[in-house]
C-alpha positions as CSV (number, residue, x, y, z in Angstrom):
1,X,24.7,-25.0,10.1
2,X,22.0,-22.2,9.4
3,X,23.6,-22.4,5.5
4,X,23.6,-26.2,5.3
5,X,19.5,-25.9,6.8
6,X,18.9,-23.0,4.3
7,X,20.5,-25.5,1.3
8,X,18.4,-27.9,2.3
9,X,14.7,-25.4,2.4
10,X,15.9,-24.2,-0.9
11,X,16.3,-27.3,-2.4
12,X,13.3,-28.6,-0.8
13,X,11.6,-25.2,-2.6
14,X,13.2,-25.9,-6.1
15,X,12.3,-29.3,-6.5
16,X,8.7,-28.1,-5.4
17,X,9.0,-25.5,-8.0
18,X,9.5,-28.5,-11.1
19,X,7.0,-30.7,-9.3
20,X,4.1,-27.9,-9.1
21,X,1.3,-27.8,-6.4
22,X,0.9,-30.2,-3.4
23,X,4.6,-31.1,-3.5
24,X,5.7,-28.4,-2.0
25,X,3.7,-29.3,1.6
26,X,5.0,-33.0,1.0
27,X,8.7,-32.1,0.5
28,X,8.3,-29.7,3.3
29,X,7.0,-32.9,5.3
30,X,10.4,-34.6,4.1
31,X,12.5,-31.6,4.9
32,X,11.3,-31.6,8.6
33,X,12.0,-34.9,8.5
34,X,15.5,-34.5,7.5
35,X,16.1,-31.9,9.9
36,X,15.3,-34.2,12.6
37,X,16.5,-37.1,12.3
38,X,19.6,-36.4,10.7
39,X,20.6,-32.9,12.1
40,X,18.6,-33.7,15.5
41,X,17.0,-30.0,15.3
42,X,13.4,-30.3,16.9
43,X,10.4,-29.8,14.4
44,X,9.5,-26.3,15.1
45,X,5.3,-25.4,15.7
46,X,2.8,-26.1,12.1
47,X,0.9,-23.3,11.5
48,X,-2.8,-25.0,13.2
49,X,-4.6,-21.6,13.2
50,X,-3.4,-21.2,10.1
51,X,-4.9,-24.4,8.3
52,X,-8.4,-24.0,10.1
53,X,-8.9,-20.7,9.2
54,X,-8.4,-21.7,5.5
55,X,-10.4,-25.1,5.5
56,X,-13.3,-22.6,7.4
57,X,-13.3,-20.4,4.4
58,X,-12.3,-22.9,1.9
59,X,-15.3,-24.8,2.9
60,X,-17.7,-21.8,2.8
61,X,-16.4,-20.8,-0.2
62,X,-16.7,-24.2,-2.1
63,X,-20.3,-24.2,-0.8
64,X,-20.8,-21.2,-2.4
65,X,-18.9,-22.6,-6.0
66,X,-21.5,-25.7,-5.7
67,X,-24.7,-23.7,-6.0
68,X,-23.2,-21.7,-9.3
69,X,-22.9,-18.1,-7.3
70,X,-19.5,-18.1,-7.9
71,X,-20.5,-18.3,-11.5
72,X,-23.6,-15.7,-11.3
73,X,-20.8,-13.5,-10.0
74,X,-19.1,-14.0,-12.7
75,X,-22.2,-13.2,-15.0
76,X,-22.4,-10.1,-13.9
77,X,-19.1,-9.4,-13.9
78,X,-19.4,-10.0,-17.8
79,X,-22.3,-7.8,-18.2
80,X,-20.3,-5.1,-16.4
81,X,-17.4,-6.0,-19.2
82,X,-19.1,-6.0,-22.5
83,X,-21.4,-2.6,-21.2
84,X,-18.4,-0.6,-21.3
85,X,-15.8,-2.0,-23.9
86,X,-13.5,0.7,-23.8
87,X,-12.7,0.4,-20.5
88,X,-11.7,-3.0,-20.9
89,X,-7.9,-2.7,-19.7
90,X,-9.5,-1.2,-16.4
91,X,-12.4,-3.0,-15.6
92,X,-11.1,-6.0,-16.5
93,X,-8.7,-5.9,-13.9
94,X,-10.8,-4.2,-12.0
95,X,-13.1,-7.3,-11.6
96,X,-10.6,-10.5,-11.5
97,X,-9.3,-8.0,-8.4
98,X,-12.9,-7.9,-6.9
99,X,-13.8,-11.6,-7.0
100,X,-10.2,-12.4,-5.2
101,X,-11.2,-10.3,-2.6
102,X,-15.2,-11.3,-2.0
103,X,-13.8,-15.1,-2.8
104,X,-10.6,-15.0,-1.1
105,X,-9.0,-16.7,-4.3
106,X,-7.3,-15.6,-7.4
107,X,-8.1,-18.7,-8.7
108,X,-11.5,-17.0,-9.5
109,X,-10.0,-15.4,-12.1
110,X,-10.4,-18.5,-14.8
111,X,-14.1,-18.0,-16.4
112,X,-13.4,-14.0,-16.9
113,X,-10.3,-14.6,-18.7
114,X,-11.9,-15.4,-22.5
115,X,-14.5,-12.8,-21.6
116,X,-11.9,-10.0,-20.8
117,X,-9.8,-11.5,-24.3
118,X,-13.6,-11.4,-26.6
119,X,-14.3,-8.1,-25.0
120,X,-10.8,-6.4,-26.0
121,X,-10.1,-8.2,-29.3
122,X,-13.8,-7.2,-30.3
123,X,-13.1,-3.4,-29.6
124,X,-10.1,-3.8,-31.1
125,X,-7.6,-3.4,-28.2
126,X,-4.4,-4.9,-27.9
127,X,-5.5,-8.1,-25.4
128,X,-2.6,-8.5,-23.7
129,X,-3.2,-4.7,-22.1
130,X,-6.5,-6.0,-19.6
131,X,-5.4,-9.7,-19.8
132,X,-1.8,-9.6,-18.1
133,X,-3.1,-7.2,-15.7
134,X,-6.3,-9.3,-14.8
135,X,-4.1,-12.1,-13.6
136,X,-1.6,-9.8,-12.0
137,X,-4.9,-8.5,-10.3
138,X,-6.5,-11.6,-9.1
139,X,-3.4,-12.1,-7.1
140,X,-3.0,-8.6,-5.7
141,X,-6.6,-8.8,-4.3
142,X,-5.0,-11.6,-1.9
143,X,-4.2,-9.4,0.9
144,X,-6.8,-7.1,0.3
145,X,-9.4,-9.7,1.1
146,X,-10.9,-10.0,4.8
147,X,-11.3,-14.3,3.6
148,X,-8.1,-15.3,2.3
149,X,-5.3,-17.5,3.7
150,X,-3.1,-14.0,4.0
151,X,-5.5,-12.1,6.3
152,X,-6.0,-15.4,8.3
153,X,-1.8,-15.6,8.8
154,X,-1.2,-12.2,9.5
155,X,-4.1,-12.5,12.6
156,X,-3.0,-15.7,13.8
157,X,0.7,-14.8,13.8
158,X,0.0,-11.4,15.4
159,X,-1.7,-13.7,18.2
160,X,0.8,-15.9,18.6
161,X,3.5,-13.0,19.2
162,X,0.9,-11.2,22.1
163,X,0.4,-8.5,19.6
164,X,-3.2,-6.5,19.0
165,X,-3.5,-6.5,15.2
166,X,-7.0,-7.3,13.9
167,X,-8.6,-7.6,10.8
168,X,-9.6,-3.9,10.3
169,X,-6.0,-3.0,10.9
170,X,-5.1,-4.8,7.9
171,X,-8.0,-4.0,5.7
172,X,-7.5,-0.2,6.4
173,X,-3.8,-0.4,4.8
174,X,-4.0,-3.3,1.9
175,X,-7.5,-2.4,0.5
176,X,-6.5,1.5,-0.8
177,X,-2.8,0.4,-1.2
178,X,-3.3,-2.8,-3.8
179,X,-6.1,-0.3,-5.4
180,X,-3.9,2.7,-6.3
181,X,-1.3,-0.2,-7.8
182,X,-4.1,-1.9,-9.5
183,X,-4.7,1.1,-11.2
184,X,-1.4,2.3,-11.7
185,X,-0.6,-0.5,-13.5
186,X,-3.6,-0.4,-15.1
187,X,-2.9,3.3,-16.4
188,X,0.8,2.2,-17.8
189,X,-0.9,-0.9,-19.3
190,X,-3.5,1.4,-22.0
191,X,0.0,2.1,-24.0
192,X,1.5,-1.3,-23.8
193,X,2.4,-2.6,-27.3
194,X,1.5,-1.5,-30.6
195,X,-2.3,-1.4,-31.4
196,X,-3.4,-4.7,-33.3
197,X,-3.9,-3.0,-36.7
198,X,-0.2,-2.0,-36.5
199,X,1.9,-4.8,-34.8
200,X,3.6,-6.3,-37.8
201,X,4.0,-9.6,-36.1
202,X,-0.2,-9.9,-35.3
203,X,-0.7,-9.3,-38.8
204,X,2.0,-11.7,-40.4
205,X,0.4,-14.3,-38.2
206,X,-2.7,-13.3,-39.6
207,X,-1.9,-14.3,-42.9
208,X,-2.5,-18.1,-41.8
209,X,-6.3,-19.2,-42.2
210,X,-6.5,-21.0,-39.0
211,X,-5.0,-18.1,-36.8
212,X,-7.3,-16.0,-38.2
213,X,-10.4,-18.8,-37.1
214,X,-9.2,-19.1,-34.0
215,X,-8.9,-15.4,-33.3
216,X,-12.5,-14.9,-32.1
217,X,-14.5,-18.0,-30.6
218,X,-17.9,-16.4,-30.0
219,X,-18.8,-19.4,-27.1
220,X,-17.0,-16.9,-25.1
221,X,-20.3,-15.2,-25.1
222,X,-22.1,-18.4,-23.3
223,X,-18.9,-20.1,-21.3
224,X,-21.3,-19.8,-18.2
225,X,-23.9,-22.2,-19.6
226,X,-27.3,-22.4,-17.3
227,X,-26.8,-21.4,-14.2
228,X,-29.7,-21.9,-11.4
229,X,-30.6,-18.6,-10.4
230,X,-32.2,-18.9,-7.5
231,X,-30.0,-21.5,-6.3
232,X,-27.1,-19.6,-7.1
233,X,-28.6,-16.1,-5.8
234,X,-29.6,-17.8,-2.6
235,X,-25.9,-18.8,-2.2
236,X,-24.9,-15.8,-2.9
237,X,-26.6,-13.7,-0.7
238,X,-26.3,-15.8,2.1
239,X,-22.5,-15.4,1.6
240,X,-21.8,-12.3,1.3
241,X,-24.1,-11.5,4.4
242,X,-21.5,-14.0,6.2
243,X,-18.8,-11.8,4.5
244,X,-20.1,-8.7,6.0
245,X,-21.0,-10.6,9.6
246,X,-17.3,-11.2,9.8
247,X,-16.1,-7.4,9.4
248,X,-19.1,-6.3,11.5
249,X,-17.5,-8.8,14.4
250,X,-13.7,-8.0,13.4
251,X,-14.9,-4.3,14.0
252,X,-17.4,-4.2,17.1
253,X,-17.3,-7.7,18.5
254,X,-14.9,-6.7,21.7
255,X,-16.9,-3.2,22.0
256,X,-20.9,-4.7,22.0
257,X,-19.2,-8.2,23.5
258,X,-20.5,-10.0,20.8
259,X,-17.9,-12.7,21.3
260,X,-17.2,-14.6,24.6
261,X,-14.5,-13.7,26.8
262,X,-10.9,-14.9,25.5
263,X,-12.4,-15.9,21.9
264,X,-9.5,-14.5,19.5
265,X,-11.1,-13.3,16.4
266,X,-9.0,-16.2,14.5
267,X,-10.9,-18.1,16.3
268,X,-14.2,-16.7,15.3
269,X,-13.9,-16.7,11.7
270,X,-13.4,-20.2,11.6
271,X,-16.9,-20.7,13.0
272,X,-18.5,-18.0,11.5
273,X,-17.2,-19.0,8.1
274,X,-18.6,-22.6,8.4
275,X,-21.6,-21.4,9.7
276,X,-21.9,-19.2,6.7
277,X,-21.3,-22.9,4.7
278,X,-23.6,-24.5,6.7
279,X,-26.2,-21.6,6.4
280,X,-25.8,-22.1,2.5
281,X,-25.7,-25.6,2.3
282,X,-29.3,-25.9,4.0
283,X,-30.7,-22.5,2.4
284,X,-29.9,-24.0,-0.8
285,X,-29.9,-28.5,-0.5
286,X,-27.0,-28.2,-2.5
287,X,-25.1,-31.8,-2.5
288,X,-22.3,-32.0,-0.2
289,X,-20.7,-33.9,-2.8
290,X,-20.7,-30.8,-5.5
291,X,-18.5,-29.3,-2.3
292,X,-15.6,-31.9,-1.8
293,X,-15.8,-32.0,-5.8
294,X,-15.4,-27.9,-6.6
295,X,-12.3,-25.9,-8.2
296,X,-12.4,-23.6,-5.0
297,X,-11.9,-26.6,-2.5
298,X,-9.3,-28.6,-4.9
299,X,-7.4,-25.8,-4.9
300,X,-8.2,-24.8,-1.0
301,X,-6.8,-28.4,0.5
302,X,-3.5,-28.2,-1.7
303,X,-2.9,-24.7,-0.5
304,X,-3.5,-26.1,3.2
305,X,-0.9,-28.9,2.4
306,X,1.6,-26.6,1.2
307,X,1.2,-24.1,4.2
308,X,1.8,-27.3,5.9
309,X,4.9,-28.6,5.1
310,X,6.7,-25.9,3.9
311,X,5.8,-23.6,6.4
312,X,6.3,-26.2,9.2
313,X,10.1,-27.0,7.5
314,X,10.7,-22.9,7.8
315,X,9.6,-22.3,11.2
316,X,11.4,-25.0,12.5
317,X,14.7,-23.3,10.9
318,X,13.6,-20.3,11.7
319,X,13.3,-20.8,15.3
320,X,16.4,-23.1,16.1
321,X,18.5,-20.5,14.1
322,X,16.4,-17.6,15.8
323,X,19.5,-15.8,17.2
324,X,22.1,-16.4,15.1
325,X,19.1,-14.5,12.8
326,X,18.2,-11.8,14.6
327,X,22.1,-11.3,15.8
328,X,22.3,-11.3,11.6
329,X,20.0,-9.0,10.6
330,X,18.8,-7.1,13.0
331,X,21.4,-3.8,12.7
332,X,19.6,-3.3,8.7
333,X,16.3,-4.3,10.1
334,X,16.5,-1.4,12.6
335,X,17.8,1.2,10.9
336,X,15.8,0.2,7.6
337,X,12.7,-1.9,8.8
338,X,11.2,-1.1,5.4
339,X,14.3,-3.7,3.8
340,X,11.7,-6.0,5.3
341,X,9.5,-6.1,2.1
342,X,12.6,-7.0,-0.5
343,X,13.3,-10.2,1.8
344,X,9.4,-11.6,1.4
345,X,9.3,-10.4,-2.3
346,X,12.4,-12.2,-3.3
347,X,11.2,-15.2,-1.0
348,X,7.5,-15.1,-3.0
349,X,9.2,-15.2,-6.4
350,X,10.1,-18.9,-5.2
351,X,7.5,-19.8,-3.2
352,X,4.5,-19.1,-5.0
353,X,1.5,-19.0,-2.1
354,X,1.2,-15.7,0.1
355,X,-0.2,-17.1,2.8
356,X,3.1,-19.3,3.0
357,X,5.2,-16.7,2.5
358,X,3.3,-14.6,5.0
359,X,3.6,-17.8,7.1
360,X,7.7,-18.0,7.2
361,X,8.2,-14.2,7.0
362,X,6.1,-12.9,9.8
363,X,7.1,-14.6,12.8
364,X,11.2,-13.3,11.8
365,X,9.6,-9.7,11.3
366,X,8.0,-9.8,14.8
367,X,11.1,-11.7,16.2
368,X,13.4,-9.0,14.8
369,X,11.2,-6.2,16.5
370,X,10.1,-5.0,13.3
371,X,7.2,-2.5,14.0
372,X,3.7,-3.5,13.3
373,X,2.6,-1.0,11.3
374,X,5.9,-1.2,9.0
375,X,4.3,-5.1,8.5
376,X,1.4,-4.1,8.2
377,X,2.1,-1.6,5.4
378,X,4.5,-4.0,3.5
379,X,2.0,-6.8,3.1
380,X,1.8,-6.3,-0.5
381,X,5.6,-7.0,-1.3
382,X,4.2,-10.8,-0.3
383,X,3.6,-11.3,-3.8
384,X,6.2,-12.0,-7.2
385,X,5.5,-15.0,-8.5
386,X,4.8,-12.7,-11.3
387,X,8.3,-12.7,-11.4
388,X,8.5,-16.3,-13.6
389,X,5.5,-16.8,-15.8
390,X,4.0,-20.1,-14.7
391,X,1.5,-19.4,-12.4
392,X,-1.2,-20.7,-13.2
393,X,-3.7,-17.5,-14.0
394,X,-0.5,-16.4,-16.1
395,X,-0.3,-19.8,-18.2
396,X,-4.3,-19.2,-18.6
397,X,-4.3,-15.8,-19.7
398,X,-1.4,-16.4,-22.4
399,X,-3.3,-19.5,-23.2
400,X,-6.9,-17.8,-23.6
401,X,-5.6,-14.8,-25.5
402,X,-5.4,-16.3,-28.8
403,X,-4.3,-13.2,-30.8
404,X,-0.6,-14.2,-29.1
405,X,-0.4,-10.6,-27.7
406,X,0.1,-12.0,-23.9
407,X,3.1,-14.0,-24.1
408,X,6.3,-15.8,-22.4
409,X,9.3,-13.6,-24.2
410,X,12.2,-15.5,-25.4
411,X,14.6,-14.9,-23.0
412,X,11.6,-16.2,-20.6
413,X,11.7,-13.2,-18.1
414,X,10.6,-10.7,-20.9
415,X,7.1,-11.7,-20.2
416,X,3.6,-10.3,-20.1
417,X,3.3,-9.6,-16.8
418,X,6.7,-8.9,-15.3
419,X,6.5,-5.0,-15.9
420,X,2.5,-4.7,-14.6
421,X,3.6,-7.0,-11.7
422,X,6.8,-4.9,-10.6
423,X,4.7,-1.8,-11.1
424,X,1.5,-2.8,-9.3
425,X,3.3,-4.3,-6.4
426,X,5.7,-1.8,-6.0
427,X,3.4,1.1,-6.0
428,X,0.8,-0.8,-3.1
429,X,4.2,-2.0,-1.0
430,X,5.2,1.9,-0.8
431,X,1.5,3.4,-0.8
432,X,0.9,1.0,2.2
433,X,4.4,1.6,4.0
434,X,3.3,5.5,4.2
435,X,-0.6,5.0,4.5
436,X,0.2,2.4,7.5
437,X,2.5,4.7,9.3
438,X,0.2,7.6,9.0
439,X,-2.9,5.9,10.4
440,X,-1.2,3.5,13.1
């Protein structure tokens, strides 16, 4: 029956896959549904800790959106970019990577996009060089940010298994690892493709009058608009002080007892990180419409809903097929733990959310008696859905570079980013597998 229930996720997954978005969390609802009350297996336990920890940040975050810091961080982000044009394929990168992590959302990435294409196509560089590694970046900063969804699953799954893993532990490990394959990636990426004055194909297109109009749009320049600047440095300060405040308790709440007795630090994020919305939302007066109405918490709530379903539909296979798994598995496991990192990258190729990949992998990891710090050190491996190009920072970037040099191949899976993603990934999973093992 554990093939028939797997059929069933997978279809669930594939259909959520042609669907896009929420779906997945809705067919997830269905599949648990099926499981019940046709195959009779209990629902397994939805991932609550989860879900709060992501509506805390998601809130805080989309406060932040609604005064326009997310967007003053993006200004400067764009002075950083067109101050040093030659180091466009780096700092481009480089910057869609630090917003994921201070915002705890790739979906950040948007607004740089045409500035990193104007910059490069300006200097004269090949755009697809900083463009498919700024989306491959925005979604590698995932697990190297102390906000996001992943951290908040890794935490409350460690919890829920009696094991001690906080936030620093992680940090420690996915902050240096995803930066060496950042910039890995980033080095490979400076000799990608022929330079524009020499790709025959850019200068055949050229030839048409409206390509060549449509090369350079200098609104790039202004995309930001006005921005209220001391609503949006207010917001901005406030949050990255409520950033900082989370660490500082993550690190030295237990030692200086800065949290009651028996408060889990998953716990204390959640109402740190709506106090830090709260803070911001009274600091600044800011609507508590402009919230609700934000990118940040559209995209927040649908994540929640698919951690929802389709992590709920998992963990309830995962746990009534628990030891015919582990009986399975659990010979490789031990004698290779590092294996696994292939089993969540080939499940993230499908499933295209970390946090619910992070969500069905963990609790078989720690049920297998995988080692901590081997976890720990393969977090990075929790993302490929670079692996088909339609993500939606992928679609953007091929969309915004309108030389054509960051495509979709025509075989489909020669695309733009499959080589930076393989490269950057692969370097952070095995940089992390060795960093975690030496420090832990």
């Amino acid at each position: 029956m554990f093939y028939v229930h797997m059929l069933l996720l997978l279809a669930v997954i594939f259909i959520g896959i042609r669907h896009g978005g929420i779906a997945f969390g809705l067919l997830g609802g269905l599949g648990v549904s099926v499981l019940a009350f046709v195959f009779g297996v209990a629902p397994g336990s939805p991932p609550i800790s989860v879900m709060l920890i992501i509506l805390a940040v998601v809130a805080a975050s989309a406060t932040l959106e609604a005064t326009g810091g997310l967007k003053l961080l993006v200004k400067y982000a764009e002075t950083l970019l067109r101050k040093h044009p030659n180091k466009i394929v780096f700092l481009g990168p480089l910057s869609t990577y630090s917003l994921t992590v201070l915002v705890g959302t790739g979906h950040s990435v948007y607004p740089l996009l045409p500035v990193i294409y104007d910059v490069a196509y300006k200097k004269g560089i090949r755009p697809e060089r900083p463009m498919a590694m700024a989306s491959v970046a925005s979604q590698m900063g995932i697990t190297a940010s102390p906000i996001a969804a992943a951290a908040a699953v890794v935490m409350a799954t460690a919890v829920d298994n009696n094991l001690d893993i906080g936030l620093l532990d992680v940090l420690m490990v996915t902050i240096p690892a995803t930066l060496v394959g950042l910039l890995v990636a980033c080095t490979w990426s400076l000799k990608r493709g022929k330079d524009l004055d020499k790709d025959p194909e850019f200068k055949a297109r050229c030839q048409d009058d409206e390509f060549r109009k449509e090369l350079l749009d200098t609104s790039a320049e202004n995309q930001e608009g006005s921005i209220e600047d001391k609503k949006a440095k207010t917001g901005l300060t406030v949050f990255v002080l409520g950033i900082v405040s989370v660490i500082f308790v993550a690190m030295f709440g237990k030692d200086l007892g800065l949290l009651p007795d028996g408060v889990k630090m998953s716990v204390a994020i959640q109402f740190l990180m709506l106090s830090v919305g709260a803070i911001i939302l009274l600091a600044t007066k800011v609507q508590p419409k402009k919230i609700v109405n934000s990118n940040v918490f559209i995209a927040g709530m649908t994540a929640v809903v698919i951690i929802f379903g389709i992590a709920w539909m998992s963990d309830t296979i995962i746990s009534y097929h628990k030891p015919y798994l582990i009986g399975m598995v659990s010979d490789i496991v031990n004698v290779h733990p590092w294996t696994f990192a292939i089993a969540m990258f080939v499940v993230s190729v499908f499933l295209k959310s970390q946090a619910a990949v992070l969500t069905i992998m963990l609790p078989l990891g720690f049920s297998l008696g995988i080692p901590s710090e081997v976890i720990i050190g393969v977090l990075p491996a929790c993302y490929a859905y670079f692996f088909f190009p339609f993500y939606p920072s992928d679609l953007a970037a091929i969309t915004f570079d309108r030389s054509g040099t960051t495509r979709i191949g025509k075989y489909v899976l020669n695309h733009s980013f499959i080589i930076p993603g393989f490269i950057g990934v692969t370097t952070a999973t095995v940089v992390g597998y060795f960093l975690s093992m030496a420090i832990n």
